[in-house]
N, C-alpha and C positions, 0 to 999 in steps of 0.2 A: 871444255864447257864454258858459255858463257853466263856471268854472275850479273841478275841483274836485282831489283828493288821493284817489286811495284806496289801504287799507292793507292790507295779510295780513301775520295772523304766521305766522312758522313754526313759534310753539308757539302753542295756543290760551290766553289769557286773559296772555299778556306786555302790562307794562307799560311804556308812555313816553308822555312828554308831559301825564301827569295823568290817562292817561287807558288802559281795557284794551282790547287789539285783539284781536278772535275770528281763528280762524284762517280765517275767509269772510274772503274781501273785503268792505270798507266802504267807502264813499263818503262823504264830509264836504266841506263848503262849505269853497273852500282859506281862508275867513276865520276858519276855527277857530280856528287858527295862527299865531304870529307867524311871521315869516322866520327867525329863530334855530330856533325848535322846528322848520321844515318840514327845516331844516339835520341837525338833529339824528335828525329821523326816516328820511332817508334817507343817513346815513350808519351806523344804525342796524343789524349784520347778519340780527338775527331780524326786519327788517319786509320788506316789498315794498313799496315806498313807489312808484306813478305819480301824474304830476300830468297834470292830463286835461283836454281842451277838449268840453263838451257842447254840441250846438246847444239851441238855444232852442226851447223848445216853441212851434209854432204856436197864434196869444192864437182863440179861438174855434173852434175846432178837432171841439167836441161832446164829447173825450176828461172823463170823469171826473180829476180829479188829487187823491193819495192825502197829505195836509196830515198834520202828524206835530205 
């Protein structure tokens, strides 16, 4: 499973951690982050900080997968 963070602001374009959160949710590899900033992001009140367990995409599968 892959672990990841995602964030909402409750203002659109608030900043922490170096970085600006839209007011969607976003999803980020929780390896963005040290343990101090994931700290900091959820104690954070303008964020909605989960940390989240994804399954593993099935390896052959036939799905297209959308590489950034």
């Amino acid at each position: 499973m892959a672990k990841i963070i995602r964030i909402t602001a409750k203002k659109d374009g608030f900043r922490r951690a170096g970085m600006v959160h839209p007011s969607t949710s976003t999803d980020h590899p929780i390896e963005r982050f040290t343990a101090s900033q994931i700290v900091d992001l959820k104690a954070e009140p303008m964020l909605v900080v989960q940390e989240l367990e994804l399954p593993d995409e099935p390896k052959g599968a036939g799905g297209k997968s959308g590489g950034k």
